[in-house]
Biotite code that builds the C-alpha atoms (Angstrom):
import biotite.structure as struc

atoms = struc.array([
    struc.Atom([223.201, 69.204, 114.016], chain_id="A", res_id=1, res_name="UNK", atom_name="CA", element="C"),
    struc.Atom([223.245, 65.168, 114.721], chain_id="A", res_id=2, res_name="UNK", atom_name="CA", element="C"),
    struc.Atom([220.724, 66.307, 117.906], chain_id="A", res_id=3, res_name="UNK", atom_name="CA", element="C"),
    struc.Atom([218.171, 67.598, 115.534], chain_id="A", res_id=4, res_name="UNK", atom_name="CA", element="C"),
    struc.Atom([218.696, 65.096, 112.882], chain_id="A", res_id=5, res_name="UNK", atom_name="CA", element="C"),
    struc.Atom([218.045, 62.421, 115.876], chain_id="A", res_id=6, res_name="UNK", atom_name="CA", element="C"),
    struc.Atom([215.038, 64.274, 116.903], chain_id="A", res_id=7, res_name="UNK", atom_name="CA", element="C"),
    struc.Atom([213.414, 64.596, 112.789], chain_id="A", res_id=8, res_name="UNK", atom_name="CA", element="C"),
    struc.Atom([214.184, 60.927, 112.417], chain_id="A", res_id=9, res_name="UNK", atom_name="CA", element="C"),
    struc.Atom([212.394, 60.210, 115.268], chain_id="A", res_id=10, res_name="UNK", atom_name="CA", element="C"),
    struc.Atom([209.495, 62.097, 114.892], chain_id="A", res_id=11, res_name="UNK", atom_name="CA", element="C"),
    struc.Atom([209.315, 60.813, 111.026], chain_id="A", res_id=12, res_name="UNK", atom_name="CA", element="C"),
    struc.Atom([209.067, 56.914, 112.373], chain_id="A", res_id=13, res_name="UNK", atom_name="CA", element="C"),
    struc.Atom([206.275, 57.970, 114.893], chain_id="A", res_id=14, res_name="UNK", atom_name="CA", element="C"),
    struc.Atom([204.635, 59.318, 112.073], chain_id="A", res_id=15, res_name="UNK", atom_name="CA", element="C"),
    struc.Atom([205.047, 56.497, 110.053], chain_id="A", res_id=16, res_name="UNK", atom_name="CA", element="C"),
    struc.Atom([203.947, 54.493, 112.791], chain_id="A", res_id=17, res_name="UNK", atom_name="CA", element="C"),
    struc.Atom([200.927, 56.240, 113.624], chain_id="A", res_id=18, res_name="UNK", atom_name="CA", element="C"),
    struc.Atom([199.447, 56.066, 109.601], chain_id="A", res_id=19, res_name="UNK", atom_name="CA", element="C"),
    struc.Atom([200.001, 52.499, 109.040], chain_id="A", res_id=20, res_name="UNK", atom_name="CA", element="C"),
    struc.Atom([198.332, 51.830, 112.059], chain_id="A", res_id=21, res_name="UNK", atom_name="CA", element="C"),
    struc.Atom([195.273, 54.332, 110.822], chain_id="A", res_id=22, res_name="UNK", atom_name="CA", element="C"),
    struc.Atom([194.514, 53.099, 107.784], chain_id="A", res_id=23, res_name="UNK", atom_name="CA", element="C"),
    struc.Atom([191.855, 51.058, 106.880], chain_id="A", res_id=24, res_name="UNK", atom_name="CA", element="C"),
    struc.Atom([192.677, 47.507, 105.897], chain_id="A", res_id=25, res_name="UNK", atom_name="CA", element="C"),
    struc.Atom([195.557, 47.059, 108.351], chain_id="A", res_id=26, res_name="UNK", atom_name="CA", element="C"),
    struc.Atom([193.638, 44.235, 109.507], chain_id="A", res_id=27, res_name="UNK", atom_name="CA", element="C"),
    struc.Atom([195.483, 40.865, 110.688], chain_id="A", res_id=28, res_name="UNK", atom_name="CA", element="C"),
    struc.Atom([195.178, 38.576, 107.847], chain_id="A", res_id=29, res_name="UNK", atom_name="CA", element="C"),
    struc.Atom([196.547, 35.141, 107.297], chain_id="A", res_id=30, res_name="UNK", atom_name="CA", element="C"),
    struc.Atom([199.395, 33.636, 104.881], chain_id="A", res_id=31, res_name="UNK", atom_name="CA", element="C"),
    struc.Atom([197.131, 33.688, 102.098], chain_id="A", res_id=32, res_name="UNK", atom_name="CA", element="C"),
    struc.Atom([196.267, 37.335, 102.405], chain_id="A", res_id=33, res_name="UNK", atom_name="CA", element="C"),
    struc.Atom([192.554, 36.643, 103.600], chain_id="A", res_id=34, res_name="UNK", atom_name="CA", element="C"),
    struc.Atom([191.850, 39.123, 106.721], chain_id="A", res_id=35, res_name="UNK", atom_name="CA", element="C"),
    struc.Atom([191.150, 36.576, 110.696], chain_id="A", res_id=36, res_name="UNK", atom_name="CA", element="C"),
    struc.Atom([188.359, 37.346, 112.015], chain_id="A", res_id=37, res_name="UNK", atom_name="CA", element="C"),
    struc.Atom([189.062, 37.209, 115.863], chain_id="A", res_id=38, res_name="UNK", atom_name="CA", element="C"),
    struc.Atom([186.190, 36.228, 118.282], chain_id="A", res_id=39, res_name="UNK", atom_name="CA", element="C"),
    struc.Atom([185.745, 39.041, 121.204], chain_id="A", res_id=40, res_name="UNK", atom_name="CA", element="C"),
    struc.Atom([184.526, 37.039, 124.631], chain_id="A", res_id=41, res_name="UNK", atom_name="CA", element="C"),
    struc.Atom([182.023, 39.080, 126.658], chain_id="A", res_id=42, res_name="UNK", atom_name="CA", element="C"),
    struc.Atom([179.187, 41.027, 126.128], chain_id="A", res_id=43, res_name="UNK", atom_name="CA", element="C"),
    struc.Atom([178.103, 42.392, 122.529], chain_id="A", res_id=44, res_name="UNK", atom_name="CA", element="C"),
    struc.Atom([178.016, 45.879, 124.149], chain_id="A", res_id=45, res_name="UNK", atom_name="CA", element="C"),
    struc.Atom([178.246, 47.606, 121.117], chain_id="A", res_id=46, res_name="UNK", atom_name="CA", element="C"),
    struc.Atom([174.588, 46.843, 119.590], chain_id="A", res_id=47, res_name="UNK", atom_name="CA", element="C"),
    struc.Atom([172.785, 47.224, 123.515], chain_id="A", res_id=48, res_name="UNK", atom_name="CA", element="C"),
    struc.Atom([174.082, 50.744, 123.370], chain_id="A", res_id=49, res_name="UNK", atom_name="CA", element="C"),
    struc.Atom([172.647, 50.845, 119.803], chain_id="A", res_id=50, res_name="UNK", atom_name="CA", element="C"),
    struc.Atom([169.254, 49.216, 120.427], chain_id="A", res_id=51, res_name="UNK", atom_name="CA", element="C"),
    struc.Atom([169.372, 51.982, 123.560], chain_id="A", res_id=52, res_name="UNK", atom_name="CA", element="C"),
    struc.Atom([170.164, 55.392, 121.705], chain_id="A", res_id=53, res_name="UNK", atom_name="CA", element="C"),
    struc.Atom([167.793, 54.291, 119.191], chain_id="A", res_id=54, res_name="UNK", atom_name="CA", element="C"),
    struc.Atom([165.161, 53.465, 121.711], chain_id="A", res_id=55, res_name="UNK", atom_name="CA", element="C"),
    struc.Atom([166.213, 56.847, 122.985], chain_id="A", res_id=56, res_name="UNK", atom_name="CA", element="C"),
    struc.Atom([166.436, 59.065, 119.655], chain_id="A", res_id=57, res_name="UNK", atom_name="CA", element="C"),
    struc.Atom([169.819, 59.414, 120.202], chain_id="A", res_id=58, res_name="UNK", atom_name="CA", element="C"),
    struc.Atom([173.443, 59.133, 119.001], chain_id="A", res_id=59, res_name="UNK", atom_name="CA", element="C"),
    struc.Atom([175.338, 56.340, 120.264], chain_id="A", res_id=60, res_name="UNK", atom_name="CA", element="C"),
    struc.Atom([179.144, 57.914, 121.915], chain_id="A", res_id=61, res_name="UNK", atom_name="CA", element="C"),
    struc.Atom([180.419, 54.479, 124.196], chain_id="A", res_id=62, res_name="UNK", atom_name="CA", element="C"),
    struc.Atom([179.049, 51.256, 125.505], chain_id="A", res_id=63, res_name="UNK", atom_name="CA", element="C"),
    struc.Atom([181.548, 49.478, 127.544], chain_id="A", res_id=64, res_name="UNK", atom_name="CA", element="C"),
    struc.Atom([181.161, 46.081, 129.628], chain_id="A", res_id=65, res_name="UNK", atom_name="CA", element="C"),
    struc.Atom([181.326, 46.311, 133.412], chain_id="A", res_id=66, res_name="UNK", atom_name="CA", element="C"),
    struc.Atom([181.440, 44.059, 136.203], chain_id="A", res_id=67, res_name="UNK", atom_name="CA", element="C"),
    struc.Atom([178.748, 45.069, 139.147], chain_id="A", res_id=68, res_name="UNK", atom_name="CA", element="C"),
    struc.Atom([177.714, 42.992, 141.529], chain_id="A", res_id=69, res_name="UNK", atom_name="CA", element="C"),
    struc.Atom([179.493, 39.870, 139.673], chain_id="A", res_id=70, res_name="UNK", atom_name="CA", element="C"),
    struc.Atom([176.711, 40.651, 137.021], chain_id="A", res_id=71, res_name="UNK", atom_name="CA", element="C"),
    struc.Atom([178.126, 41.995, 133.387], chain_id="A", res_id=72, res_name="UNK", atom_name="CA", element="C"),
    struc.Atom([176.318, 44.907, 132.436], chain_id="A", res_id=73, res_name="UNK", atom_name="CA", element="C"),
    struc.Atom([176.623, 47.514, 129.844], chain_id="A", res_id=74, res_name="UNK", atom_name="CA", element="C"),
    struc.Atom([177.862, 51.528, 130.311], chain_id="A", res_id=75, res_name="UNK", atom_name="CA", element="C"),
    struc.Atom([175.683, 53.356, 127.508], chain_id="A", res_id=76, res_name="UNK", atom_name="CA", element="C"),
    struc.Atom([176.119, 56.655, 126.866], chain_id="A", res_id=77, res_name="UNK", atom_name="CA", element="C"),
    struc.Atom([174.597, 58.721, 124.210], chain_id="A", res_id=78, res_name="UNK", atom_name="CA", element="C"),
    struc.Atom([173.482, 62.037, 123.104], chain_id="A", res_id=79, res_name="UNK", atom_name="CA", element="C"),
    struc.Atom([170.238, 62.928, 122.646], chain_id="A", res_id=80, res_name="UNK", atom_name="CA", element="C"),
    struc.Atom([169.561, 66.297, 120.135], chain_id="A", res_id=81, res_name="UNK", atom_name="CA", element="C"),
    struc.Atom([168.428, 69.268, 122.179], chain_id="A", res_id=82, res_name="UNK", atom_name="CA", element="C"),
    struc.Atom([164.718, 71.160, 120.418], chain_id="A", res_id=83, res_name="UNK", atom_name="CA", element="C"),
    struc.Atom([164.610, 74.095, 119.222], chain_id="A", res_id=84, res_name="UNK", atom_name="CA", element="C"),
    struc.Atom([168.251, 75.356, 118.973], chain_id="A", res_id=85, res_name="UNK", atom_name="CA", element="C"),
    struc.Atom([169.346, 73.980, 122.825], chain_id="A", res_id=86, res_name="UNK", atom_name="CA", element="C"),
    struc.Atom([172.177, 71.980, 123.067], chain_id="A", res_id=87, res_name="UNK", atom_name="CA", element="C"),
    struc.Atom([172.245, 68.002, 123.192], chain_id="A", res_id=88, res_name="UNK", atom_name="CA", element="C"),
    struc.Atom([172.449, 66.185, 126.424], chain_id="A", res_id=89, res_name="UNK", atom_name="CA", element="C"),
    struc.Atom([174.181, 63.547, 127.410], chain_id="A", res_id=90, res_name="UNK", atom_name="CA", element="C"),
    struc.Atom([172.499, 60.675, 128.767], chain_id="A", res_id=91, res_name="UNK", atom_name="CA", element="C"),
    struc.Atom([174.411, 57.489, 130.428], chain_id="A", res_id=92, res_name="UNK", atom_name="CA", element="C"),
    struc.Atom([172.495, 54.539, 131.090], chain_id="A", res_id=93, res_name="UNK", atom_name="CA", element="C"),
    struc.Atom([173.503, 50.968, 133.213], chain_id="A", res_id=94, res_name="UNK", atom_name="CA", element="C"),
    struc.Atom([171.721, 48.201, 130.768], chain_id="A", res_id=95, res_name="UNK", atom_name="CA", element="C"),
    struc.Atom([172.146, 44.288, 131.629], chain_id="A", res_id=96, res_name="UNK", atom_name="CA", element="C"),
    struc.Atom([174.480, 42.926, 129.039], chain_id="A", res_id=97, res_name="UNK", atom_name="CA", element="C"),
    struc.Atom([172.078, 40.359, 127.662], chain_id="A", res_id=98, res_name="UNK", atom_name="CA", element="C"),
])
């Protein structure tokens, strides 16, 4: 009986865990209450894959920063709609990061 109680109790605080970590407007905020904005170093990754898939007609599914060559670059991939009925395909591109 304690075994399983153990075991509920833990499984309740993971869930707790997990939801106040999912919902929106768990952001960091100061004393006031006013949400930081934190500055992210690096490339801007996010709108090159953007500018790319739309560039592309496509859907936008990662863009992450990579070092090649000692040059920063950008891992885009996307998904582009298939015609008539066929399936999407997925496209990965290798963009400079500026």
């Amino acid at each position: 009986m304690l075994r399983l109680l153990a075991h509920r109790t833990g499984q309740i605080a993971l869930l707790a865990f997990s939801l106040a970590f999912s919902l929106p407007g768990n952001a960091l905020a100061d004393a006031a209450g006013k949400p930081l904005l934190l500055a992210q170093g690096g490339a801007d990754c996010y709108s090159v894959g953007a500018r790319v898939a739309a560039q592309q007609g496509g859907q936008l599914v990662q863009a992450t920063a990579e070092n090649r060559g000692g040059q920063t670059v950008c891992r885009v991939v996307i998904v582009i709609p298939g015609n008539n009925g066929q399936r999407p395909k997925r496209a990965e591109f290798v963009v400079p990061a500026n």
